[in-house]
PDB file of N, CA, C and O in Angstrom:
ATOM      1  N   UNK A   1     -22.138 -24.019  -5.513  1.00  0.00           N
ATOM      2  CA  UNK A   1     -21.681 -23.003  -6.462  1.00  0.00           C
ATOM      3  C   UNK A   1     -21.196 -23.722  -7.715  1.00  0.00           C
ATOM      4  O   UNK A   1     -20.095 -24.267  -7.639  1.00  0.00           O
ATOM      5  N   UNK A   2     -21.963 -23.804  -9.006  1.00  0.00           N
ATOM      6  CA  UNK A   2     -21.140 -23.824  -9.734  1.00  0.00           C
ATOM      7  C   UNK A   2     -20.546 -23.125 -10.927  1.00  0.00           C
ATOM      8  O   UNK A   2     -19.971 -23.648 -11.881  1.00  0.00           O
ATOM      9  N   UNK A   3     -20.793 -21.813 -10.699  1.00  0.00           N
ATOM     10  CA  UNK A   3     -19.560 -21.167 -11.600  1.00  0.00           C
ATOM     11  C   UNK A   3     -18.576 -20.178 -10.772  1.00  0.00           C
ATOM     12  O   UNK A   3     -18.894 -19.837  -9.633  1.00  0.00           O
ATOM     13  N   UNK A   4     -17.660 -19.835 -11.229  1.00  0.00           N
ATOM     14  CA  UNK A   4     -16.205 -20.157 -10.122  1.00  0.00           C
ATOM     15  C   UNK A   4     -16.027 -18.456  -9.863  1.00  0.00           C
ATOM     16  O   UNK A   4     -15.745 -17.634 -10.736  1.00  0.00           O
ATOM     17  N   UNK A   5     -16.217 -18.245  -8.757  1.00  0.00           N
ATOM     18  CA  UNK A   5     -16.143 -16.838  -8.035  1.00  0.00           C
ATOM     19  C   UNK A   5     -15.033 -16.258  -8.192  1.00  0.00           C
ATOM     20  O   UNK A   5     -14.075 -17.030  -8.237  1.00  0.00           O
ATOM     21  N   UNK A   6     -14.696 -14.646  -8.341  1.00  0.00           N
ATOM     22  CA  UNK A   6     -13.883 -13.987  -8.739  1.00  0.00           C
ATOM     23  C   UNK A   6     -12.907 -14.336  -7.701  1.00  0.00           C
ATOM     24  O   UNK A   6     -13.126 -14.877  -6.618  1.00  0.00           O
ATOM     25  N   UNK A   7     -11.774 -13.933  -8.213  1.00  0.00           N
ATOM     26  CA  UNK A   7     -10.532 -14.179  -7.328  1.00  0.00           C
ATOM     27  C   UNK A   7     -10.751 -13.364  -6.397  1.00  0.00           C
ATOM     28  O   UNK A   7     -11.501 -12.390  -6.463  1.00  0.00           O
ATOM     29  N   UNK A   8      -9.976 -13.786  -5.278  1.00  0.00           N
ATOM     30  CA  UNK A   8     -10.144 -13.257  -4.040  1.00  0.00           C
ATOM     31  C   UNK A   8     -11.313 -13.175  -3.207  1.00  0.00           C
ATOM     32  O   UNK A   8     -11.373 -12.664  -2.089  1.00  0.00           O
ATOM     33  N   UNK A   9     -12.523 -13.898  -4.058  1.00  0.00           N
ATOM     34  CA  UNK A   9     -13.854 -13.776  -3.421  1.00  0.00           C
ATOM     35  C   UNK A   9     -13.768 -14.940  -2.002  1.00  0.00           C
ATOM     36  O   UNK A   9     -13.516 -16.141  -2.095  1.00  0.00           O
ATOM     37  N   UNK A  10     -13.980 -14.376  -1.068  1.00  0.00           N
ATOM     38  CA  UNK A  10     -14.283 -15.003   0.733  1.00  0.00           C
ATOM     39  C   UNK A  10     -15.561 -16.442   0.350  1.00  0.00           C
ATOM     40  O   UNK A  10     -16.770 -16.415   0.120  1.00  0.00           O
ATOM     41  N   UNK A  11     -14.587 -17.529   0.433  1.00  0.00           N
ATOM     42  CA  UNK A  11     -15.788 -18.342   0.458  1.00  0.00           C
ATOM     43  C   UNK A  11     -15.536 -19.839   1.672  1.00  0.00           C
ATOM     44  O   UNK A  11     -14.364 -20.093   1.950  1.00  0.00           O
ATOM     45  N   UNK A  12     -16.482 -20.592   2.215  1.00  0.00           N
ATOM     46  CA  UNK A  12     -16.242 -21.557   2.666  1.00  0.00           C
ATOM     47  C   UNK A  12     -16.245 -22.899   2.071  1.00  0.00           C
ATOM     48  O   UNK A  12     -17.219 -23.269   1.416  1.00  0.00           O
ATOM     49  N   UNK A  13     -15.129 -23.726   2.269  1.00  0.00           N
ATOM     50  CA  UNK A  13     -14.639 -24.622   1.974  1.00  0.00           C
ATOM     51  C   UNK A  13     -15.532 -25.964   2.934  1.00  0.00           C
ATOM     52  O   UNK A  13     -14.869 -26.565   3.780  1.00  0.00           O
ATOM     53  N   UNK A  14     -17.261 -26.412   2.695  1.00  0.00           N
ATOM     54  CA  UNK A  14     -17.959 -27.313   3.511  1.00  0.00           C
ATOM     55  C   UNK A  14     -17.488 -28.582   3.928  1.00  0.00           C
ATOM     56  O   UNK A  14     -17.734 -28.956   5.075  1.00  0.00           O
ATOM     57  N   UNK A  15     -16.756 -29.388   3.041  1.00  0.00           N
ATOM     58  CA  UNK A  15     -15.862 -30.412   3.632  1.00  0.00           C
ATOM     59  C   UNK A  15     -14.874 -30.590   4.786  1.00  0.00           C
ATOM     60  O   UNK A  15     -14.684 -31.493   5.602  1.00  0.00           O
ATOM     61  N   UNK A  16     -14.340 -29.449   4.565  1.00  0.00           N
ATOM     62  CA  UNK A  16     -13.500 -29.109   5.572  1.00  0.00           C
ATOM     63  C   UNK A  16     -13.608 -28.387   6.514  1.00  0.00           C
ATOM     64  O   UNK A  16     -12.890 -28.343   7.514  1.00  0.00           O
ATOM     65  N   UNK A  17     -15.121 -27.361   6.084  1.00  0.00           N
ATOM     66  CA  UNK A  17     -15.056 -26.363   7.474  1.00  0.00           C
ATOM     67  C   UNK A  17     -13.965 -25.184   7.095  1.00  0.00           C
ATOM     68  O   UNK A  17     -13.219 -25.061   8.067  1.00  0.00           O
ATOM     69  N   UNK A  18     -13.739 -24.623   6.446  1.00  0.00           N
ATOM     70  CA  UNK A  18     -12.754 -23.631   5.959  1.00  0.00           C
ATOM     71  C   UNK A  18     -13.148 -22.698   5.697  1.00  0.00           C
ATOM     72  O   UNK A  18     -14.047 -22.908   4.883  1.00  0.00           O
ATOM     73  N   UNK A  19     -12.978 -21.044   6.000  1.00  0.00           N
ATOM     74  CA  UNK A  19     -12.928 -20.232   5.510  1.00  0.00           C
ATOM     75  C   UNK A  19     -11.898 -19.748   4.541  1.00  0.00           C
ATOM     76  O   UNK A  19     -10.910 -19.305   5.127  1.00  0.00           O
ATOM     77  N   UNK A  20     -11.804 -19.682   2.876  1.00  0.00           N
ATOM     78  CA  UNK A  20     -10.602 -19.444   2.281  1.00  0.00           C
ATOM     79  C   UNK A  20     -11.468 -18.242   1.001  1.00  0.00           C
ATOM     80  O   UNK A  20     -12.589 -17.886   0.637  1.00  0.00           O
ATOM     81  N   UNK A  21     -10.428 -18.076   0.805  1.00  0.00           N
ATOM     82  CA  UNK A  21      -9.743 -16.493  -0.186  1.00  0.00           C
ATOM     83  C   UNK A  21      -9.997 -17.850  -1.734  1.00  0.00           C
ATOM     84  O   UNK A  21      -9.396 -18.921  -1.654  1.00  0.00           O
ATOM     85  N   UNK A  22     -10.819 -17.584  -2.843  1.00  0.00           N
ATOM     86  CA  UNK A  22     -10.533 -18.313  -4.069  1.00  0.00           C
ATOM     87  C   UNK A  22      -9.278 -17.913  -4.735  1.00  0.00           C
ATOM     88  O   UNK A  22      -9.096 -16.703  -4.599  1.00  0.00           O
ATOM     89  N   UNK A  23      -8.497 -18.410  -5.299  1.00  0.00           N
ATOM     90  CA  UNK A  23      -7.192 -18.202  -6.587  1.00  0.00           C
ATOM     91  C   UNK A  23      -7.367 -18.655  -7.267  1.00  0.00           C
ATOM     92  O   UNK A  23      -6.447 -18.642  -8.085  1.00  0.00           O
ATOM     93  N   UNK A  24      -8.414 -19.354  -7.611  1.00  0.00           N
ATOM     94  CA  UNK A  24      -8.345 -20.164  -9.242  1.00  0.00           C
ATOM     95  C   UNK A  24      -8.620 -21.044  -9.490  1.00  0.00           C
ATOM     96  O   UNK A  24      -8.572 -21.562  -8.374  1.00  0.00           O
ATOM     97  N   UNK A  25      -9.046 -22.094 -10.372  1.00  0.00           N
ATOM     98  CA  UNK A  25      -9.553 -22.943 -11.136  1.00  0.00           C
ATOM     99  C   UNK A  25      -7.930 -24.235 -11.612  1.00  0.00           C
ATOM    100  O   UNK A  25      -7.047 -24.076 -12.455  1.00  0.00           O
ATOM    101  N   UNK A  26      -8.163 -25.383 -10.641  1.00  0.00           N
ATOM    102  CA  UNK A  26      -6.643 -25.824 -11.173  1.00  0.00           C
ATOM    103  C   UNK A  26      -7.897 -27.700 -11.068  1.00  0.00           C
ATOM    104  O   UNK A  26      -8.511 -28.359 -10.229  1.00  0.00           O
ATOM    105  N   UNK A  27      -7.529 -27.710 -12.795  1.00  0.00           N
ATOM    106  CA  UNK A  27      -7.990 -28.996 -13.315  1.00  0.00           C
ATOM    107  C   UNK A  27      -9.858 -28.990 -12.413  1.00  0.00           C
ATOM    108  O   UNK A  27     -10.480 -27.936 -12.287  1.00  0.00           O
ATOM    109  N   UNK A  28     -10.265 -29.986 -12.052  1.00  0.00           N
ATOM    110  CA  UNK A  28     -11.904 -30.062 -11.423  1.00  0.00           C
ATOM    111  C   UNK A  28     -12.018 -29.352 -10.021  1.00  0.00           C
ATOM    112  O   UNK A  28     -12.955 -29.427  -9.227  1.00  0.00           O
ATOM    113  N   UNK A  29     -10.641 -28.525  -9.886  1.00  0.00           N
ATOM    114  CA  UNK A  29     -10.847 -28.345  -8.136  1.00  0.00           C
ATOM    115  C   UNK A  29     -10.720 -26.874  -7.823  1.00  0.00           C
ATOM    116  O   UNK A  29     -10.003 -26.178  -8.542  1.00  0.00           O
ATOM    117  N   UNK A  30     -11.283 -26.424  -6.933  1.00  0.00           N
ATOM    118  CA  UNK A  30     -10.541 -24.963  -7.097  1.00  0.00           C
ATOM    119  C   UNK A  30      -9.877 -24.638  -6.199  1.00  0.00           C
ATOM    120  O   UNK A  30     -10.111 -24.989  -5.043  1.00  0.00           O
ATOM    121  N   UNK A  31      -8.903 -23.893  -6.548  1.00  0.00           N
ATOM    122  CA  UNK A  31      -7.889 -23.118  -5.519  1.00  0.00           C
ATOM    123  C   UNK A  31      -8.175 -22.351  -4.062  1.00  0.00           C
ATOM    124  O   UNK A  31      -8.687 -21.237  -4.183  1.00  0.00           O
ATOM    125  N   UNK A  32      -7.997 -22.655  -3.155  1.00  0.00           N
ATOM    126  CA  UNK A  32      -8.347 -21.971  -2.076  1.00  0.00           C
ATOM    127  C   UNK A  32      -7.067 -21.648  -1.196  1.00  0.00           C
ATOM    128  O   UNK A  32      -6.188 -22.497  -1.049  1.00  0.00           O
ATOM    129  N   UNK A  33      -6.987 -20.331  -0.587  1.00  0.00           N
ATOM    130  CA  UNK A  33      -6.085 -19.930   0.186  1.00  0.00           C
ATOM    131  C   UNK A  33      -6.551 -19.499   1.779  1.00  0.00           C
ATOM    132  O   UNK A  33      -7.600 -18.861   1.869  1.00  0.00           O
ATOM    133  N   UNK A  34      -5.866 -19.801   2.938  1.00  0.00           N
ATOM    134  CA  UNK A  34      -6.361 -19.219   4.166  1.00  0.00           C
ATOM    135  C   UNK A  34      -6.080 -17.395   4.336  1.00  0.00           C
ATOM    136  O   UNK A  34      -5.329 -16.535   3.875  1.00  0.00           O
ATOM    137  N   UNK A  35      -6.820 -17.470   4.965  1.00  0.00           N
ATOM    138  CA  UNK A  35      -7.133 -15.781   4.831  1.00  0.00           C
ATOM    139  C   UNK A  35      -6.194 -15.899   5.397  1.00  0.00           C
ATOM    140  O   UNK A  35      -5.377 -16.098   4.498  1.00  0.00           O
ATOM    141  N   UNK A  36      -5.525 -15.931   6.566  1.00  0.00           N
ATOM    142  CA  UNK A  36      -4.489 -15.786   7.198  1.00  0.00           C
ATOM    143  C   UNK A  36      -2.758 -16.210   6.214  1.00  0.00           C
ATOM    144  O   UNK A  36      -1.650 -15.779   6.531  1.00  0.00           O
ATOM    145  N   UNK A  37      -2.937 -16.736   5.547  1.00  0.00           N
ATOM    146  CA  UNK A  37      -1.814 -16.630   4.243  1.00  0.00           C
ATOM    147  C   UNK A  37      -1.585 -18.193   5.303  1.00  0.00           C
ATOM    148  O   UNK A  37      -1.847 -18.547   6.452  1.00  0.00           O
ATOM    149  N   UNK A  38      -0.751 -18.933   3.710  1.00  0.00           N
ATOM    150  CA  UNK A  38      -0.656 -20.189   4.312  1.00  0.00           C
ATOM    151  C   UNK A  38      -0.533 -20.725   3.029  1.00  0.00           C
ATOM    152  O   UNK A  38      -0.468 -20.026   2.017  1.00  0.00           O
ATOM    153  N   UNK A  39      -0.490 -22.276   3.045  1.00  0.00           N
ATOM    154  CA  UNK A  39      -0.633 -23.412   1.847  1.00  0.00           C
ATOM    155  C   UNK A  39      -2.201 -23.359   1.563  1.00  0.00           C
ATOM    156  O   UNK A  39      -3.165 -23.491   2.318  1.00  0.00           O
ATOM    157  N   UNK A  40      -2.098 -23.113   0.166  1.00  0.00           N
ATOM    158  CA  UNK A  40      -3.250 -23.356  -1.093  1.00  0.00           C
ATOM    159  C   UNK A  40      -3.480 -24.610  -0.402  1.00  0.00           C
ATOM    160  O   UNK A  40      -2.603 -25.103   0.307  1.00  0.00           O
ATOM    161  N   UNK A  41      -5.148 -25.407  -0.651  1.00  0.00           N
ATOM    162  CA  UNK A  41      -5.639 -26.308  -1.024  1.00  0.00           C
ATOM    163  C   UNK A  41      -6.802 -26.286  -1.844  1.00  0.00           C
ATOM    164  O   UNK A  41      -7.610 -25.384  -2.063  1.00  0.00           O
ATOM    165  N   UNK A  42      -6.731 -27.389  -2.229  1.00  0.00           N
ATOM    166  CA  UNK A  42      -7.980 -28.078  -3.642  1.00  0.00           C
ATOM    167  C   UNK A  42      -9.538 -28.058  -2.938  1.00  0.00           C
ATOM    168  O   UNK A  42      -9.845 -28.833  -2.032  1.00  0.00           O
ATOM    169  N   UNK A  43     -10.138 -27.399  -3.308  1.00  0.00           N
ATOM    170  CA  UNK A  43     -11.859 -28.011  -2.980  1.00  0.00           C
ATOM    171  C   UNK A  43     -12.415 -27.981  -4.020  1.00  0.00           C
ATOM    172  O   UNK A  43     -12.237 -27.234  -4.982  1.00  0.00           O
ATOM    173  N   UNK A  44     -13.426 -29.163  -3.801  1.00  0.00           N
ATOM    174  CA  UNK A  44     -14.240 -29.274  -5.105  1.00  0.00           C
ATOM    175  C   UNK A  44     -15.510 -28.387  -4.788  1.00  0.00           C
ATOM    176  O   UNK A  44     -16.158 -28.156  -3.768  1.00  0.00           O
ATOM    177  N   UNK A  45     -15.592 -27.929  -6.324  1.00  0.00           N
ATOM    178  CA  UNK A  45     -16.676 -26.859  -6.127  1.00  0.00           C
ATOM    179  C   UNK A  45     -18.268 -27.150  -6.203  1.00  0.00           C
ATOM    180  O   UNK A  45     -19.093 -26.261  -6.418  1.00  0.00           O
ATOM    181  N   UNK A  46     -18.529 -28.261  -6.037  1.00  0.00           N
ATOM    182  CA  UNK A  46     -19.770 -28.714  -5.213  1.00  0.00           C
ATOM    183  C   UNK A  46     -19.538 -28.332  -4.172  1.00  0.00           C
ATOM    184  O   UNK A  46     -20.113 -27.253  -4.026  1.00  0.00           O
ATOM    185  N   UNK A  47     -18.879 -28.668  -3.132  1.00  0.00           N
ATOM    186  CA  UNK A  47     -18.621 -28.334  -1.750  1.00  0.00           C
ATOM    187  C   UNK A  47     -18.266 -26.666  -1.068  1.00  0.00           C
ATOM    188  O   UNK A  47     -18.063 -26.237   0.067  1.00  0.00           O
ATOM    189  N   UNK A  48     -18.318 -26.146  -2.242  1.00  0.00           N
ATOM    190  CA  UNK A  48     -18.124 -24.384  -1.763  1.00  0.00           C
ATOM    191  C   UNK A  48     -19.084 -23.516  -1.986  1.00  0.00           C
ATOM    192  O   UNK A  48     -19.670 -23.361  -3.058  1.00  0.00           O
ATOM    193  N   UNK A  49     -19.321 -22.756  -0.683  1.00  0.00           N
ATOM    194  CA  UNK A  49     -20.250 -21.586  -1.023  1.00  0.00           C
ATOM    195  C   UNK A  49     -19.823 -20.613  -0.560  1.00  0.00           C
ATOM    196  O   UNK A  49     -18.876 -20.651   0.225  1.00  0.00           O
ATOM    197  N   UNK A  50     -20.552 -19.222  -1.013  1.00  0.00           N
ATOM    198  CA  UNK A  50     -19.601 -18.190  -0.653  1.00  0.00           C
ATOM    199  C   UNK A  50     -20.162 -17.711   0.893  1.00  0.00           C
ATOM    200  O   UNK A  50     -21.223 -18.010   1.441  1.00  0.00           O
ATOM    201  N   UNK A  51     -19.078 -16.883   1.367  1.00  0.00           N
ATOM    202  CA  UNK A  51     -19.435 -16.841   3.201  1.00  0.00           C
ATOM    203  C   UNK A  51     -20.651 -15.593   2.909  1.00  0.00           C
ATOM    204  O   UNK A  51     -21.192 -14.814   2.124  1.00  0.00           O
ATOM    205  N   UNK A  52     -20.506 -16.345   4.709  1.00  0.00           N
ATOM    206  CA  UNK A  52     -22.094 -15.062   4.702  1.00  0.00           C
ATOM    207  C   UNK A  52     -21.542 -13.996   5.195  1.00  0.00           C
ATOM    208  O   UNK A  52     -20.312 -13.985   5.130  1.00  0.00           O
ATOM    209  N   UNK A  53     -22.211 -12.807   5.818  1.00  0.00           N
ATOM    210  CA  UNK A  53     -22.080 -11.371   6.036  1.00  0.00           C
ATOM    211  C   UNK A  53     -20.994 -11.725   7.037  1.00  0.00           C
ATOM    212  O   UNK A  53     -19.846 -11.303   6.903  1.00  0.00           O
ATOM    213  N   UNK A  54     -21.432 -12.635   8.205  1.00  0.00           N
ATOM    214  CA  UNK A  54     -20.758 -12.796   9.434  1.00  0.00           C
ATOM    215  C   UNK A  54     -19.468 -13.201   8.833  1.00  0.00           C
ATOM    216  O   UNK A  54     -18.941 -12.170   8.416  1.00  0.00           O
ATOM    217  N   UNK A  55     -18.923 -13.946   8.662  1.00  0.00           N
ATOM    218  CA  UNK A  55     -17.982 -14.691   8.230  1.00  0.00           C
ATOM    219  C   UNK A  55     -17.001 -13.723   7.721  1.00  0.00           C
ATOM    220  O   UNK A  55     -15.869 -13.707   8.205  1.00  0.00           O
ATOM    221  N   UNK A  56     -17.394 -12.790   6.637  1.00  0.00           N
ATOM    222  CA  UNK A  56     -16.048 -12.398   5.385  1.00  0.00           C
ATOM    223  C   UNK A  56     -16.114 -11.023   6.574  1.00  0.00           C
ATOM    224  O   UNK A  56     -15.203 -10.252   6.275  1.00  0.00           O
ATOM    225  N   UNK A  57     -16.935 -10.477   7.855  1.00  0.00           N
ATOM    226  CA  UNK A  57     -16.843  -9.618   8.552  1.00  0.00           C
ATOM    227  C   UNK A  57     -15.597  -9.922   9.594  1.00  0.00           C
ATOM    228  O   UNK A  57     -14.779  -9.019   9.769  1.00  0.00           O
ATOM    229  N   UNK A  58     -15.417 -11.328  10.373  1.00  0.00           N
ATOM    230  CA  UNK A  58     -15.118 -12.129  10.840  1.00  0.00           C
ATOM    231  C   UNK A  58     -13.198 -11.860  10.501  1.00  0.00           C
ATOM    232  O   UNK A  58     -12.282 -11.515  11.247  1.00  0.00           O
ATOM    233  N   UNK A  59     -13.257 -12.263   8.851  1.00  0.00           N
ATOM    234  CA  UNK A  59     -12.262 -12.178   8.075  1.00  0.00           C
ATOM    235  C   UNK A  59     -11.644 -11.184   7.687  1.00  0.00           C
ATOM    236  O   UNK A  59     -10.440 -11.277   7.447  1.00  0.00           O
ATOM    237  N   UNK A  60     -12.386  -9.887   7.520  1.00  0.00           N
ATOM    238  CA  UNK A  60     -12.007  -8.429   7.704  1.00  0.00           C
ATOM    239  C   UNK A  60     -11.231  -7.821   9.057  1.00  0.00           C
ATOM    240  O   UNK A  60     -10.417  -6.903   9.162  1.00  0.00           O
ATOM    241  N   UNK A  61     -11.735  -8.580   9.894  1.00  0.00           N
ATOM    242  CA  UNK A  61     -11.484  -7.631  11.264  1.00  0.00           C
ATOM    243  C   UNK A  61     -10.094  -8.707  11.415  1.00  0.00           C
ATOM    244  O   UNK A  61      -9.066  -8.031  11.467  1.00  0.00           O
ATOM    245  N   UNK A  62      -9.849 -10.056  11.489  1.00  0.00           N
ATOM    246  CA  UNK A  62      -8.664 -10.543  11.204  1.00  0.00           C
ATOM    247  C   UNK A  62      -7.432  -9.795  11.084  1.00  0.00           C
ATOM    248  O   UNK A  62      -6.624  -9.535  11.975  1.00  0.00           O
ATOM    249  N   UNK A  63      -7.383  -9.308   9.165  1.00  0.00           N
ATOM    250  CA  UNK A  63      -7.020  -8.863   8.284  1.00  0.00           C
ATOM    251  C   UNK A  63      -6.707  -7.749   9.038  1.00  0.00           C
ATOM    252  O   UNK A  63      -5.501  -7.814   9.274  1.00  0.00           O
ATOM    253  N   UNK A  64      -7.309  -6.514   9.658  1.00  0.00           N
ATOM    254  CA  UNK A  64      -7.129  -5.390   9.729  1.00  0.00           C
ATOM    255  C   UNK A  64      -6.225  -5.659  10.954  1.00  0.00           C
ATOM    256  O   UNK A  64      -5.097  -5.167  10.984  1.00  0.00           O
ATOM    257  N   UNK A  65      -6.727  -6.488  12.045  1.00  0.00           N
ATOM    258  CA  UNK A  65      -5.226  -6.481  13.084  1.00  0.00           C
ATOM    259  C   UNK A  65      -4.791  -6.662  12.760  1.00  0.00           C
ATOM    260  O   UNK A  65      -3.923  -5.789  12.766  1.00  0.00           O
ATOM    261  N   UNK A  66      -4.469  -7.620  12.081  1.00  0.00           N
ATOM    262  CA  UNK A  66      -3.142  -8.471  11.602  1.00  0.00           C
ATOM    263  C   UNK A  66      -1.971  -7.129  11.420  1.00  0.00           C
ATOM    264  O   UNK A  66      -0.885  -6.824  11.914  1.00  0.00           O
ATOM    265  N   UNK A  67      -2.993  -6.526  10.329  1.00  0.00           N
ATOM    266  CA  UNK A  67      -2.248  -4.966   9.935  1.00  0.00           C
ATOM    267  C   UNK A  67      -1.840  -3.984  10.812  1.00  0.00           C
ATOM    268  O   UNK A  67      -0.872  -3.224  10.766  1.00  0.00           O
ATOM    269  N   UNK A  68      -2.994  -4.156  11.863  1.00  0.00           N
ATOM    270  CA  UNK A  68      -2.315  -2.961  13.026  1.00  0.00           C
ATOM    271  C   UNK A  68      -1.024  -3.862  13.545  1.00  0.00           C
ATOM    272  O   UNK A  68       0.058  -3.276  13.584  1.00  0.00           O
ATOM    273  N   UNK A  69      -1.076  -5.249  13.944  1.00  0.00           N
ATOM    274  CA  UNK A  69       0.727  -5.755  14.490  1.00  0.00           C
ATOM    275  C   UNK A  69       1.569  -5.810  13.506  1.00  0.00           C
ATOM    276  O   UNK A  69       2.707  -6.012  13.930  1.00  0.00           O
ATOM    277  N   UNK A  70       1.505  -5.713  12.289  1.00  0.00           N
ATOM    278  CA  UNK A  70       2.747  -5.177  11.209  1.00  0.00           C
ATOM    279  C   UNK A  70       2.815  -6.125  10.798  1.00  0.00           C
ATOM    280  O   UNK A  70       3.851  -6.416  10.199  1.00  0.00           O
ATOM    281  N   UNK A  71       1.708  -7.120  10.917  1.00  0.00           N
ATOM    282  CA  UNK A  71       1.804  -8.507   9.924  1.00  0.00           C
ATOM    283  C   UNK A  71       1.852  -8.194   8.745  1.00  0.00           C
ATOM    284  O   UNK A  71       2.239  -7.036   8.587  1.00  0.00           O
ATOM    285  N   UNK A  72       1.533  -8.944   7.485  1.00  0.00           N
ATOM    286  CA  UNK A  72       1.165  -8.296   5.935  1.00  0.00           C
ATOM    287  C   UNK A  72       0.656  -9.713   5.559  1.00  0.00           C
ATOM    288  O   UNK A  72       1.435 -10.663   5.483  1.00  0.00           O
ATOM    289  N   UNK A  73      -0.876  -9.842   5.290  1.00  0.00           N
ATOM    290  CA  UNK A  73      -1.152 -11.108   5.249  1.00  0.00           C
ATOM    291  C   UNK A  73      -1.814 -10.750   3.462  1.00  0.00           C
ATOM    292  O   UNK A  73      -2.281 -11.664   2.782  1.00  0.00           O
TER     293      UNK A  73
END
């Protein structure tokens, strides 16, 4: 990927194996957050593509329990 996906767009982080939430553009790296809420990290955006169907589905259904146990992620 190289131009930088809207915020909040579901993408994987290939170096690491990550599924993360984008936040932003900080100096050559971009911002990534765990869907599950957590500490930001840096990936370089050679190394990111955005998830596939399975994946941000994966990340939805997460999200929505989370919500049915009164989490707030």
């Amino acid at each position: 990927m190289s131009v930088a996906p809207a915020v909040g767009a579901l993408v994987v982080d290939t170096r690491a194996d990550r599924l993360g939430e984008f936040r932003g553009v900080v100096g050559p790296y971009w911002s990534l957050r765990p869907i599950g809420g957590g500490v930001e990290w840096d990936a370089e955006p050679q190394r990111v593509r955005p998830a596939d169907p399975t994946e941000r589905l994966h990340a939805e259904t997460a999200r929505v329990n989370a919500r049915s146990r009164g989490e707030w992620l």
